[in-house]
C-alpha positions in Angstrom: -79.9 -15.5 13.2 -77.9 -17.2 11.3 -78.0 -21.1 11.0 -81.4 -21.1 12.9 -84.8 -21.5 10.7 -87.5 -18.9 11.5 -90.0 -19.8 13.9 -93.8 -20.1 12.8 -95.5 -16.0 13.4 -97.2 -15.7 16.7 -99.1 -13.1 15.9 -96.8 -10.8 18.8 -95.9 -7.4 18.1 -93.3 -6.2 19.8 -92.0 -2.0 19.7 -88.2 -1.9 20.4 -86.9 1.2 20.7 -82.9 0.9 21.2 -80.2 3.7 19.3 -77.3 1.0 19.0 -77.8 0.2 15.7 -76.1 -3.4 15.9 -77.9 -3.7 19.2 -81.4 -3.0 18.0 -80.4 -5.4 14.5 -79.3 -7.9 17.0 -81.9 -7.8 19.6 -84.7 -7.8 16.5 -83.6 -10.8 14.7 -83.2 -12.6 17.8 -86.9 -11.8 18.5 -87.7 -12.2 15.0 -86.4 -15.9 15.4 -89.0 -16.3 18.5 -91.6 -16.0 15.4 -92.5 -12.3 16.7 -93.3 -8.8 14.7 -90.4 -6.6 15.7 -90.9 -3.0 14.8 -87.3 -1.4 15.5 -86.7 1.7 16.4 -84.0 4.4 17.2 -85.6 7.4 17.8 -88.0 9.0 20.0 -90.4 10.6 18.4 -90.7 7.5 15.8 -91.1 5.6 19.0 -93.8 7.6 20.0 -95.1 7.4 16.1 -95.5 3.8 16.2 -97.2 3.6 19.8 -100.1 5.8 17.8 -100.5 3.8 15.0 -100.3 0.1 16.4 -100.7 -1.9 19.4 -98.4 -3.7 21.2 -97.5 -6.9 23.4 -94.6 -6.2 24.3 -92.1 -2.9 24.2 -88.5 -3.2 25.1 -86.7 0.1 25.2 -83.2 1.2 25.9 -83.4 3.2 29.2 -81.4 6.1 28.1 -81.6 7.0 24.3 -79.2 9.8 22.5 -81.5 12.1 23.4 -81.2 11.3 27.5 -84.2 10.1 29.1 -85.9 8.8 25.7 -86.8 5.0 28.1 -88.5 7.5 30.6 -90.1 9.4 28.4 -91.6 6.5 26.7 -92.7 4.7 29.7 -94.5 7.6 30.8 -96.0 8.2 27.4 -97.5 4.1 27.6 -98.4 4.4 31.4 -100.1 7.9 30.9 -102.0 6.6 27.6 -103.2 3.8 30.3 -102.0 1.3 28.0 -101.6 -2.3 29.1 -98.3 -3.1 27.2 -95.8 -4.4 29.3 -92.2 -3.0 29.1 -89.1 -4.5 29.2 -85.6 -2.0 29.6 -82.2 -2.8 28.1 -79.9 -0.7 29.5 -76.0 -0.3 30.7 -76.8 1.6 33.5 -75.6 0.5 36.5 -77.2 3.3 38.1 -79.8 1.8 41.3 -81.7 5.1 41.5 -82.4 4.9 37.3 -83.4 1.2 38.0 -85.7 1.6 40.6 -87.7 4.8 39.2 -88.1 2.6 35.8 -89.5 -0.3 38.2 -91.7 2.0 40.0 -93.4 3.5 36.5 -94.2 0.1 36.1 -91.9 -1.6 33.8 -91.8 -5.3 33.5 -88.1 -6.2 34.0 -84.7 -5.0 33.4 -81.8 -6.8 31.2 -78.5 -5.6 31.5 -76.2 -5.0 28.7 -74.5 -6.5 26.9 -77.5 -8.4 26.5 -77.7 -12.6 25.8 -79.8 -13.9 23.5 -81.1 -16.5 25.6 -81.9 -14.1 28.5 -84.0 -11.8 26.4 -85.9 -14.7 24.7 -86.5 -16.2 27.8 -87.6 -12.9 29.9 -89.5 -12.2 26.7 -91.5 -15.6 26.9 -92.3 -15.1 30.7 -93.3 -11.6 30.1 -95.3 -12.7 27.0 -97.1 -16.3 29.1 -97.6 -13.8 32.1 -100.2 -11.9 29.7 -101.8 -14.4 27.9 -102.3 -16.1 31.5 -103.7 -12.9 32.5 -105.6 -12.6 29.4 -107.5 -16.1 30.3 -108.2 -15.0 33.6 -109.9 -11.8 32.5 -111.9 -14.3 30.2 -112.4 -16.4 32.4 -113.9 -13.7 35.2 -115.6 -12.7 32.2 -117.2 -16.1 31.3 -118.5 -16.3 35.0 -119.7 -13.1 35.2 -121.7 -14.0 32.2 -123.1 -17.5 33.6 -123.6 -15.4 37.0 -126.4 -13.2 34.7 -127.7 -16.6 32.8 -128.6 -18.0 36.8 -130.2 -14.8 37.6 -133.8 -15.3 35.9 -133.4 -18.8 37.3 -133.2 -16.8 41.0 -136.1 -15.7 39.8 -137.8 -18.5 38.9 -137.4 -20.4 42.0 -138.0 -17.3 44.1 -141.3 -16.7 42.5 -142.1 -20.6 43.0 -141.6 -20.4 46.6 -144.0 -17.1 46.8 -146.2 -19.1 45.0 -146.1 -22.2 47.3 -146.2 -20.0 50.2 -149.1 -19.2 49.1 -150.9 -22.1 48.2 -150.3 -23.5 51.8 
């Protein structure tokens, strides 16, 4: 963006998929400025090319492509692949029904065009913090799952001390 310096990397990768040229420039730098890996696409199928050969934090994807349902088809694709990536749509559609059945395949939130930079950042950050919250949870379950099997010989310690005392008396 011009007049802005670029942020430090995060280390985010981020699949947009959007077929407005200026749209998909725009909405890339201004992610690109967050310090994020932006790979930007306008297609379908190169969608679907790039969701093979890398993993994602984040994708944002226009709901409706040139080729019609291109969102739909894509959310599907990452929900039936069981993958974890949470999805953001840009569309112009107005169109409840279209809004709802994107929200019901899972998708993270919706931004309306003509999309502000300051509402996609933000909605990006919240989407981004909501994962690496739920990333420190799963560690953290994890991390207590792992002290729950470092008490169990301990268990058995003490259980084996009572027998023993049991009988001794």
């Amino acid at each position: 963006m011009p007049g802005s310096s670029p942020a430090e990397p995060t280390g985010v990768r981020i699949l947009l998929v959007e077929d407005e040229v200026a749209i998909r420039r725009a909405t890339a730098g201004a992610l690109e400025a967050m310090g994020h890996t932006v790979d930007a696409e306008g297609e379908l199928e190169a969608a679907q090319a790039q969701l093979k050969a890398h993993t994602y934090d984040l994708a944002i994807l226009d709901l409706k492509l040139r080729q019609g349902c291109g969102g739909f088809v894509l959310i599907r694709h990452i929900r039936a692949a069981g993958l974890p990536t949470p999805i953001v749509i840009l569309s112009s559609t107005r169109d409840h029904e279209d809004i709802l059945a994107a929200l019901r395949l899972g998708v993270s939130d919706f931004v309306q065009k003509p999309v502000r930079v300051s509402e996609l950042q933000c909605v990006t950050r919240r989407i981004l913090q909501r994962g690496a919250v739920a990333a420190n949870e799963k560690d953290a379950a994890a991390l207590a799952d792992e002290e729950a099997d470092d008490d169990a010989p301990l268990d058995d310690v003490a259980a084996a001390a009572a027998s023993a005392e049991e009988g001794a008396a």
